[in-house]
Each structure stands twice: as C-alpha cells, then as structure tokens.
C-alpha positions in Angstrom: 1.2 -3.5 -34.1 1.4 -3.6 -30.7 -0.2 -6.7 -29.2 0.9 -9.1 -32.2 4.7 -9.8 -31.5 3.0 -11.1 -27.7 0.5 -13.0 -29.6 3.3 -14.8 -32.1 5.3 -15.5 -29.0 2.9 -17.1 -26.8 1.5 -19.1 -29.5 5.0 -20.7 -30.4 5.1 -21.2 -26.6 2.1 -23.0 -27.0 -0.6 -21.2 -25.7 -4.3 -20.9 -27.9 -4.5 -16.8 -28.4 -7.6 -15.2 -29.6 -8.7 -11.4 -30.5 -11.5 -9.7 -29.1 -11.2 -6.0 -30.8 -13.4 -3.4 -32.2 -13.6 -2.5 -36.0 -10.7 -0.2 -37.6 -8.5 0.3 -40.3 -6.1 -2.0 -39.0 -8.7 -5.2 -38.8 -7.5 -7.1 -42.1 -4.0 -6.9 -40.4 -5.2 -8.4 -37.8 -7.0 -11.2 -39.3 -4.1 -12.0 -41.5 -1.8 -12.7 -38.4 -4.3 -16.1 -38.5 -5.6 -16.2 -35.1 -9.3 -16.1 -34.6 -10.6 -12.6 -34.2 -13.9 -11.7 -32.5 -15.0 -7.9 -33.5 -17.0 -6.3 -31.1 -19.2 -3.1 -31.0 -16.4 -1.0 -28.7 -16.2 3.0 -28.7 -13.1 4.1 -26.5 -14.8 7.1 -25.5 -16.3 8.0 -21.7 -19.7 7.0 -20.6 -21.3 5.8 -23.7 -24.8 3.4 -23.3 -22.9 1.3 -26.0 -20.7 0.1 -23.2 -23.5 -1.8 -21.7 -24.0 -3.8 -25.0 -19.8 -4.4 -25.1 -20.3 -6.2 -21.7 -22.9 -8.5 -22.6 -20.8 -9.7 -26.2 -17.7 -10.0 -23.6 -19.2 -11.8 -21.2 -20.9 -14.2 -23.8 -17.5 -14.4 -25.5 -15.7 -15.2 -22.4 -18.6 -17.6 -21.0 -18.2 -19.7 -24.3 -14.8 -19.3 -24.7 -14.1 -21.0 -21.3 -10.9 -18.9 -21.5 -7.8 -19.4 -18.6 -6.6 -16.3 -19.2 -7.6 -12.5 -20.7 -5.7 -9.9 -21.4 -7.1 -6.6 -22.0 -5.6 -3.3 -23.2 -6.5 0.3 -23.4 -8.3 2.2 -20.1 -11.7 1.9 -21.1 -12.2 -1.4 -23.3 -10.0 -2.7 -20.2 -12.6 -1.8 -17.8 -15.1 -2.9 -19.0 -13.8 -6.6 -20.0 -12.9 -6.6 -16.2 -16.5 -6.7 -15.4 -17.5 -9.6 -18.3 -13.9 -11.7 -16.7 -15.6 -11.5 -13.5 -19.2 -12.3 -14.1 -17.8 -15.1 -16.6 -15.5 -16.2 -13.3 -12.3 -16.3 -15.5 -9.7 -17.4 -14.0 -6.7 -14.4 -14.7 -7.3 -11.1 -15.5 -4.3 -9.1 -16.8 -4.4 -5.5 -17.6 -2.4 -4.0 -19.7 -1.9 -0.2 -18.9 -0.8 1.8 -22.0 -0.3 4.7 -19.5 -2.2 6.7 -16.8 -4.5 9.7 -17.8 -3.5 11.0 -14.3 0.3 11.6 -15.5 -1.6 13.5 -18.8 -1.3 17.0 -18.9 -3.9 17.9 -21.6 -6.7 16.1 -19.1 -9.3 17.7 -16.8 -8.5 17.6 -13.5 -11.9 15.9 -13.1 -11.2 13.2 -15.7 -8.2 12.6 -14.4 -10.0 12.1 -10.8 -12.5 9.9 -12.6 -10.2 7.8 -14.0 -8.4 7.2 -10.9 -11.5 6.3 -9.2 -12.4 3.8 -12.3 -8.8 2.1 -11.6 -9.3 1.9 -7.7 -12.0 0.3 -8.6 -11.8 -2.4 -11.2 -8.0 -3.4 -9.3 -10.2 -3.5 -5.9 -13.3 -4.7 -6.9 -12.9 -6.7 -10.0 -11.1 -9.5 -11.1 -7.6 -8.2 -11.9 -4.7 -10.2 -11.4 -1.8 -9.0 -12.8 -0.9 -5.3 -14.0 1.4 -5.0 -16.7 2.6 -1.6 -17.0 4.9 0.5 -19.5 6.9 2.8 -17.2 8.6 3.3 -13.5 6.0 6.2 -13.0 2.5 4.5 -13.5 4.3 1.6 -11.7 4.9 3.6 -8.7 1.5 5.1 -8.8 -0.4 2.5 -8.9 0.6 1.3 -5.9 0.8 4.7 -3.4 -3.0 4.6 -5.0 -3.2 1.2 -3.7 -4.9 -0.1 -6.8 -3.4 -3.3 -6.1 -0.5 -4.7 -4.1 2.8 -4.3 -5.2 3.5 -7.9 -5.8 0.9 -8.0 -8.6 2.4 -5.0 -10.8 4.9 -5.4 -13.1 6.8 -2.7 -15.1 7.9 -4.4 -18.8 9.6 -1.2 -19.5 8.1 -1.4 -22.8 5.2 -0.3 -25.1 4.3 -3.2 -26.8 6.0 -6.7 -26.9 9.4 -5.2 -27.3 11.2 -3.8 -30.2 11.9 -5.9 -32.6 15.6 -5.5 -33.1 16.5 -7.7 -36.5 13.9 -5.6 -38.4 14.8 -2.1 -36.9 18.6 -3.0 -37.5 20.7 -0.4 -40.0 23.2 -2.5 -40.8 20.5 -4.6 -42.7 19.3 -1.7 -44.9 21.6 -1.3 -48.0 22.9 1.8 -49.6 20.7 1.3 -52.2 17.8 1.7 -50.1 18.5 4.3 -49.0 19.4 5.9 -51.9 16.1 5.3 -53.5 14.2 6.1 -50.1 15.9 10.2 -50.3 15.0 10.5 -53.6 11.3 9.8 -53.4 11.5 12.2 -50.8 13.6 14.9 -51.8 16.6 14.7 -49.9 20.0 15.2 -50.6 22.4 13.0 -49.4 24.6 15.5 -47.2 21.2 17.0 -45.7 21.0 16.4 -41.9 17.8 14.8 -41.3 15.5 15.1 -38.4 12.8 11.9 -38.3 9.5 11.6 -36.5 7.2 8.6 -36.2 3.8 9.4 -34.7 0.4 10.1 -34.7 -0.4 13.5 -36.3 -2.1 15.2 -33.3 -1.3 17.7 -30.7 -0.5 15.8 -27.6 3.0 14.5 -29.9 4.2 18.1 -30.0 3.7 18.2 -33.7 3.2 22.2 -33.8 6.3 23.0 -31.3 8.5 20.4 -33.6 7.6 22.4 -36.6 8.6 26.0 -34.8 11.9 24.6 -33.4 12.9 23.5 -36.9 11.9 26.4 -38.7 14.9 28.0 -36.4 16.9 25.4 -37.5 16.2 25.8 -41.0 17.3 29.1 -41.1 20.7 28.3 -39.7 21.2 24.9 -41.1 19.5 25.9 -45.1 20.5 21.9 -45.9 18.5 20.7 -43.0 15.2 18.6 -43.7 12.4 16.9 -41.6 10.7 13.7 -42.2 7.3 13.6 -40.6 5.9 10.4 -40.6 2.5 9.2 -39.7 -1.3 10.0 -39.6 -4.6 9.7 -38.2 -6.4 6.7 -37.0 -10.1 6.4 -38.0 -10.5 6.4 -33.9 -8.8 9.7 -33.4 -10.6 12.5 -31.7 -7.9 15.0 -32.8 -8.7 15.9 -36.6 -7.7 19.4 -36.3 -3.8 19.5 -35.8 -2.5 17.7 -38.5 -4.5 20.4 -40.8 -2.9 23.6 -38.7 0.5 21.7 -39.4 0.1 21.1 -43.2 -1.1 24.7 -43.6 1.7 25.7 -41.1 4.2 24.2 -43.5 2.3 25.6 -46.7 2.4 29.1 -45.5 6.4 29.0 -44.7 8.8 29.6 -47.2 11.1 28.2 -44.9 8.7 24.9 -44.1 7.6 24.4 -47.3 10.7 22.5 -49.1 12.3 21.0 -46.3 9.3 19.2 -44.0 8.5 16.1 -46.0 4.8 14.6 -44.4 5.1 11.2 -45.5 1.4 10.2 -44.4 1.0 6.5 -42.8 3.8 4.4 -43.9 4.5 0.8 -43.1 8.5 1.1 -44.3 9.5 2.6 -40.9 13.1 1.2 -40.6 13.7 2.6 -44.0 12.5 6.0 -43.7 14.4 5.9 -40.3 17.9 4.7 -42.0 17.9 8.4 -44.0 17.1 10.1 -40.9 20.4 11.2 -38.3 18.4 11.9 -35.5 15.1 11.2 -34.1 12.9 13.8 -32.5 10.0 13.0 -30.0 8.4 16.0 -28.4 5.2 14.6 -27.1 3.8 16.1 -24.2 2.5 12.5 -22.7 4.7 9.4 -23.9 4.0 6.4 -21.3 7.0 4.5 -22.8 7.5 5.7 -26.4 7.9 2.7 -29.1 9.2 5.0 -31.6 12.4 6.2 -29.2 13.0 2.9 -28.8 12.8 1.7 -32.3 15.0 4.7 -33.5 17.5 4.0 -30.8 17.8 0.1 -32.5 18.5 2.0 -35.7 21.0 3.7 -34.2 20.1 7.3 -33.7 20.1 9.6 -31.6 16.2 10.5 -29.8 16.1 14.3 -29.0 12.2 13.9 -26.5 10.7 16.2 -24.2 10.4 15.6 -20.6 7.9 12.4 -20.5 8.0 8.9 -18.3 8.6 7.5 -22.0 11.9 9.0 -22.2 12.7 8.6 -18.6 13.0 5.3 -20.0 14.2 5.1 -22.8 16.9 7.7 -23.0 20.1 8.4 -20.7 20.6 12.1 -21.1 24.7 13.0 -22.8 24.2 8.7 -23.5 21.8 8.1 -26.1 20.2 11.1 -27.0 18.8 14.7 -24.8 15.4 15.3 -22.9 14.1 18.8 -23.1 10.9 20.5 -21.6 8.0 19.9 -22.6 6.7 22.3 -25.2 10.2 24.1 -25.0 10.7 25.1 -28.1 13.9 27.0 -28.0 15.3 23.9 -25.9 14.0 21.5 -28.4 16.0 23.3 -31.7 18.8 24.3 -29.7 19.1 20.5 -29.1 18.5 20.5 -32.9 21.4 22.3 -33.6 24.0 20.6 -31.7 23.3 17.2 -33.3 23.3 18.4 -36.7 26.6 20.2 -36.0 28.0 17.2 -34.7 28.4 14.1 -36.5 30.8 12.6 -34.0 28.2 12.9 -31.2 25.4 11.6 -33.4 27.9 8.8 -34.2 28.2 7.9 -30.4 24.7 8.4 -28.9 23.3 6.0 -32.1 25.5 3.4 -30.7 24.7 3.7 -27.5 21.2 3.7 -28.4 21.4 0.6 -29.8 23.5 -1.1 -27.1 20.6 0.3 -25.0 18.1 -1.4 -26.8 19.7 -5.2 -27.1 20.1 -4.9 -23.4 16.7 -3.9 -22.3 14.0 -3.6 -24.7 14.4 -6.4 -27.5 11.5 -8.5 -27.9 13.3 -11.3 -26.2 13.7 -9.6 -22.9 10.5 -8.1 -22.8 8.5 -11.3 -23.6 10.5 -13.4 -20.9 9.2 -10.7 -18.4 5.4 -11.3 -19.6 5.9 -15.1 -19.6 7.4 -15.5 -16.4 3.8 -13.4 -15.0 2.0 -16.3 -17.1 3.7 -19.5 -15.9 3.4 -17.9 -11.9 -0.1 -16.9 -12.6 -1.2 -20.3 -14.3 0.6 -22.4 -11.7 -1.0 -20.5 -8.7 -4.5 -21.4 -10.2 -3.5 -25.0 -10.6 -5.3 -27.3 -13.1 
C-alpha cells in the first residue's frame, strides 16, 4: 500500500523495480502488482539471531542482482539491508524513514537511545546515500544528530508515494453509493458521522476516541462512528482492539452507534458517508489517512503529532488537539457536528491542501529528482 504507487511510477519512468519483503497477509497483493518479488525470512523485532540469516539472503540477493540502486524501508529491515548494500558494494542506498522511534512517546528511553545509536551508525558507517523522510521533525533531527549531512536528507512530506487524489476524490462517488454503503452499516442519512482509518492498537488513540465520543453521543443521540481497520499478522498489539470491542459492548451508549468495520479495502467509500475525520494517535510521522480524508473533503480533527503538523492548518482544514485529551478531542467533536458550514469549508480546504502538496504527482517528482542526482553523480 505504501511502496506500490513509487513502484508503478518508476517503472513507467523506466526503471527495472524488484521486491525484497518478508511473508504477510499482504504478499499476493504484492505479487499481483507484477514485479518480481523476493520473500525473505525478516522479523521486525529487536535483536533477533534471525537477523544474521536476513543479511546473508540480502547480500546474496543484492550480489546477484547487480542492483544500481536499493531502497529500503522500515527501521530495522532498513538496517540491516544497509549492511548487505555495503558488503555487496551497491552503488545507492536510500532509506526510507517511516518515522523516528525517538519522537515515540510509548518507547523506553533506552530504546529510543538504542535506536538513535543504530541510525548514527548505519548513516555514518554504512552505505546510505540519500534519506527520505516523512516529516519537518525527523528531518530536522536527523541532522542536529548528524546522521548525515543536510544535503543528503530530503523531507517528501508524505507517507507513502502520495495520495492518490482521482481515487480518494468525492465528487467521483455517487449518491447511490453512498446510499447503499449507510445502509450496510446502519446509518441514517441525517446522522453526523465521525470516520477513522487505522490500525486497531493503542498508539492510534483508539480507547481515548471511543471515550470522547461516548460524550458526544450523549449530546448529539444521532451521532455515529465508523471505525475502520484491524490488525496486521505482524502486530505486537493484540490486546486493544479487544478492550475496545468489549468497551463498545458494555456501553449502551457505544453499542448502536460505533460501527467496527474490520479491514476494508473500499476506503474512499466508507469515507464519502463520514463528515469528519478523527485521528488521535499519539505517534503519526506523517499520517496517510489525514491526508487521504482531506482529498475527500473532510475535515481531520488529530492530536498533537509531526503527522498533523503536516498535514493540517489549524481553523484551515481541520483542529489539532493534545494528545490523549480527551475532553479536547470531543469538544472538537462537538463543534464540527454542530456546524455544517464549517465542515463545508475546512473539507474544501482540505482538498485544496492536498492537490497542492501531497498528490502523487508532487510527491513522486520530489523522489525522482533524488534519483536522476543520485544516478548522475555515480555516472555509468
């Protein structure tokens, strides 16, 4: 989901993409993009002997592959195909940062330190020539850290490829989809809808989203909440989503108005019912689904993250709150489904927002220009 819009891009550019990626759920979807996938034993976990054997199959990949370029995403898979790029003496090495576990505040002070460490590191010591990064913050970091010079960082502003605006467009949903979409879920048409699109664990705020709308419930009876999303078979976080479906059980006020919609792959739709968009993660390094709600033209209500230091201008396109506020987050609540005109205005804005910077085309001419510069400096 969020490396393939790259992929599709640089292969119409002309470039010869391949996968390197562990086994998962998603792995048919990958495959069925048509580019050649190699699946690897790869754990995203700390400190694991496993790593050792991930090395060796990326290095012999790499060795083979004769590649000009890798890319490599996530902290620890990242690391550790730094080390095979360099014994294989590839040529550019960019990593991808999907956000800095020293911004996290669910982390150990001493992870946080190791992980900081790790980055000095594999940007000092390894072959890493480029940094791609998803927010001002990390961005900013990484050079006060002096990971590497500022000249080889570059902020895309973005969480994957960009969002892809023709597909996460309201005007192309029709009334009869939506019509159909509130009745398989319940929802009457004058109910004010709140929409979430995440992964069901605690670090996305899921409990604190569920208290502030049970305050908003009992002012607003009409208003509903679409929770969509679940776990990935990688997730170390199994226990929230239960506390949060036996959270809603328990409430007579929860119970007929939170719909959990489980993994979905209709997003746009489920967001064209919705009238505003709630994010209240407590670490969002850009925040795809802010973005993506903003092209559909809603207002984001998000807690205090880099994410929506990006994505959202405060009284523009939607409100930041604190994180873990809950009486901020449904007071925020409140105002929006009290006021259409407002919602009205920040969706547009949102979507204005979004053509401008984070479409797909604007984010992949910032990755492409890295490329050409990169591959023109190594010469032939």
């Amino acid at each position: 989901m969020l490396v393939a819009p790259i992929a599709k891009r640089q292969a119409a550019a002309g470039y010869h993409v391949e996968f390197a990626s562990g086994t998962g759920e998603y792995l048919p979807d990958l495959r069925a993009l048509g580019f050649p996938v190699t699946v690897l034993p790869v754990t995203r976990r700390l400190l694991r002997p496993s790593h050792v054997t991930t090395v060796l199959a990326l290095y012999r990949l790499m060795s083979q592959g004769r590649f000009q370029v890798v890319h490599t995403h996530t902290p620890v898979v990242s690391f550790l195909a730094r080390i095979a790029a360099t014994a294989a003496r590839v040529p550019i090495v960019i990593y991808h940062m999907r956000g800095a576990w020293w911004e996290s505040p669910d982390t150990a002070s001493a992870v946080k330190a190791g992980f900081t460490a790790a980055e000095w590191f594999a940007g000092r010591c390894l072959r890493t020539s480029h940094i791609f990064t998803l927010n001002d913050s990390d961005t900013r970091h990484i050079i006060e850290k002096r990971i590497v010079a500022s000249g080889e960082v570059t902020c895309l502003h973005s969480g994957a490829g960009g969002v892809d605006a023709s597909r996460f467009d309201a005007s192309a949903i029709g009334d009869d989809t939506r019509r159909r979409v509130r009745a398989e879920l319940g929802i009457d048409a004058a109910s004010p809808v709140f929409g979430f699109v995440g992964r069901m664990v605690a670090r996305k705020g899921i409990l604190e989203l569920a208290d502030a709308f049970e305050r908003v419930a009992r002012e607003i009876d009409s208003a509903r909440l679409i929770m969509v999303g679940g776990l990935l078979a990688s997730e170390r976080d199994r226990d929230t989503l239960t506390a949060l479906e036996q959270k809603v059980a328990a409430s007579d006020v929860l119970r007929d108005r939170v719909v959990l919609t489980g993994m979905r792959k209709d997003v746009p739709e489920l967001l064209a019912v919705c009238d505003v968009a709630v994010v209240p993660s407590r670490f969002e390094p850009f925040g795809m689904t802010m973005a993506e709600a903003g092209s559909m033209g809603l207002p984001v209500i998000a807690a205090d993250t880099q994410g929506a230091r990006e994505v959202i201008v405060p009284g523009s396109n939607g409100t930041i709150v604190p994180v873990g506020d809950v009486d901020a987050l449904s007071d925020a609540m409140l105002t929006l489904a009290r006021a259409p005109d407002l919602r009205r205005a920040q969706g547009e804005a949102g979507r204005r927002r979004v053509l401008e910077h984070f479409d797909e085309p604007v984010i992949q001419a910032r990755i492409e220009a890295v490329y050409r510069r990169l591959l023109a400096a190594a010469g032939p």
